[in-house]
C-alpha positions as CSV (number, residue, x, y, z in Angstrom):
1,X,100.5,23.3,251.5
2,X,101.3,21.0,248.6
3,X,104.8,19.0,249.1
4,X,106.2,21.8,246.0
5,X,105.5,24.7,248.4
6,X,102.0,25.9,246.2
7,X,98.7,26.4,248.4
8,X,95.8,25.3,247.4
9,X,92.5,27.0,249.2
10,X,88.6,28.4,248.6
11,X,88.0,32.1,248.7
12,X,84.6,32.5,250.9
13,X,85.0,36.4,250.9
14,X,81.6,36.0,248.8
15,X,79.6,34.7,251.2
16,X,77.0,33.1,248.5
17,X,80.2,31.1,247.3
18,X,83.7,29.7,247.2
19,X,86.2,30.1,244.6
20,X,89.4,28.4,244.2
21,X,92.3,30.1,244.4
22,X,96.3,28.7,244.0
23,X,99.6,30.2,245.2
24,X,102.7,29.1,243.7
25,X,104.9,31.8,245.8
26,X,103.9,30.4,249.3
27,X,100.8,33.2,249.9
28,X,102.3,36.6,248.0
29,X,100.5,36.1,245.2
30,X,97.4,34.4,244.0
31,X,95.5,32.7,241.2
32,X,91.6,32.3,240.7
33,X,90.9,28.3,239.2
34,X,88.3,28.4,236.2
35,X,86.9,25.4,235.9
36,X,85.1,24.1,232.7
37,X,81.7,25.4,231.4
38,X,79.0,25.5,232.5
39,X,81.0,24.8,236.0
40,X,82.9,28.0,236.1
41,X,80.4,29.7,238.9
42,X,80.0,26.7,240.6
43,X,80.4,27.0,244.4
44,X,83.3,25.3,245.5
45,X,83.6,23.3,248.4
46,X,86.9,21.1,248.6
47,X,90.1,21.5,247.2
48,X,93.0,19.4,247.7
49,X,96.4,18.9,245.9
50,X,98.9,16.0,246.3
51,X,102.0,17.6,244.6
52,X,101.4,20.9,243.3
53,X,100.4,19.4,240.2
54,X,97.8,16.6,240.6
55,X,94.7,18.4,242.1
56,X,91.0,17.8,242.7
57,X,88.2,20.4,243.4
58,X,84.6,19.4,244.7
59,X,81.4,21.8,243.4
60,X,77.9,22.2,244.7
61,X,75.3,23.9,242.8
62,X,72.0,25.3,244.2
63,X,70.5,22.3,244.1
64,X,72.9,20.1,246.1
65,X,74.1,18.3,243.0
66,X,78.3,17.7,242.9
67,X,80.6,17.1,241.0
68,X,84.5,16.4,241.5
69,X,87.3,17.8,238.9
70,X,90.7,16.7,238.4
71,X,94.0,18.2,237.4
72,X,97.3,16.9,236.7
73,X,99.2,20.3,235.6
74,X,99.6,22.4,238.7
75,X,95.4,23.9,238.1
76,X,96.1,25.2,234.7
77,X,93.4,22.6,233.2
78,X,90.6,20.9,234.8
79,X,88.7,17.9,233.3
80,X,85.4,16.4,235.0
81,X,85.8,13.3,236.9
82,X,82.6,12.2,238.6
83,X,79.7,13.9,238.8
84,X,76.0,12.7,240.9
85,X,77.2,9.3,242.0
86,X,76.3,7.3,245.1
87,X,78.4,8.6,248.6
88,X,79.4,12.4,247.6
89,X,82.2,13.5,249.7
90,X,81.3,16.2,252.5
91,X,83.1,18.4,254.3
92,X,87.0,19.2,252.9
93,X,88.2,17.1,251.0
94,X,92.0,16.5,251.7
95,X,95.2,14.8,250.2
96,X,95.6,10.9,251.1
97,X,98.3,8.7,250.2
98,X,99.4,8.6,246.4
99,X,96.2,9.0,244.5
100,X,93.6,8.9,247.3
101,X,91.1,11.6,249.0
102,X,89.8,11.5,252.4
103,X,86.6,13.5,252.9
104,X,86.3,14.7,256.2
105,X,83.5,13.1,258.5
106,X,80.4,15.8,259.3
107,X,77.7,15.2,261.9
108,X,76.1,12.5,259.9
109,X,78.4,11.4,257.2
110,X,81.6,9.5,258.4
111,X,84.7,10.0,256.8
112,X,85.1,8.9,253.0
113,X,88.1,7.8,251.5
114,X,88.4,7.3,247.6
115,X,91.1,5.4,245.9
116,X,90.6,5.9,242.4
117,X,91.4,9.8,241.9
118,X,87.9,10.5,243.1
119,X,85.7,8.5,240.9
120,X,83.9,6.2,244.0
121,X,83.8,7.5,247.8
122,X,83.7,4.2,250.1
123,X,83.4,4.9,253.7
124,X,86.2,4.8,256.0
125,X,85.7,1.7,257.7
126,X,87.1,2.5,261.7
127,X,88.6,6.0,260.8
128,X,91.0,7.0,259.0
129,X,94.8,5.3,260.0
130,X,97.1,3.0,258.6
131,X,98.4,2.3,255.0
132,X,95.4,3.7,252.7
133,X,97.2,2.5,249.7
């Protein structure tokens, strides 16, 4: 849950795909995310939100490309931040300190942390503690 009370999460009723969805009433009612075209059907695999209004999503197509979007009004808009670079985040991706994402560490990826709104992903040298900032 976002520190405004909205929850952020990925719909994996379809089991070829997530969607995003956002609640702003704490769960009663929800809202699908459309992201840009051609990105709209993309399957999505992170979500995160600082604030209720600064947001990033993480997208996988079918062939293991990524890309990460951004959005600073609450997941009305979405604008494309990074897409095919070097160290992709796996796993969730989850709120850090002020602008920063932590990726979550899978079997053979350590955990990522980026500090620049998602543009690079640096590995988290020794975990993840301490001031990320």
């Amino acid at each position: 849950m976002a520190s405004d009370g909205s929850v952020w999460l990925i719909d994996r009723s379809n089991l070829d795909y997530g969607s995003a969805r956002i609640s702003r009433d704490r769960g009663d009612t929800w809202h699908p995310v459309i992201l840009p075209k051609p990105f709209e059907a993309a399957d999505v695999t992170g979500i995160a939100s600082t604030d209720g209004r600064t947001g990033y999503i993480v997208t996988s197509d079918e062939s293991n490309e990524w890309a990460i979007f951004g959005t600073r009004d609450g997941g009305t808009n979405w604008s494309l931040i990074t897409r095919h670079s070097a160290n992709p985040p796996s796993g969730e991706i989850l709120p850090g300190p002020g602008t920063s994402i932590i990726s979550t560490s899978t079997s053979q990826i350590p955990p990522m942390i980026s500090k620049d709104g998602g543009l690079t992903f640096t590995p988290a040298q020794g975990g993840i503690s301490g001031n990320l900032d």
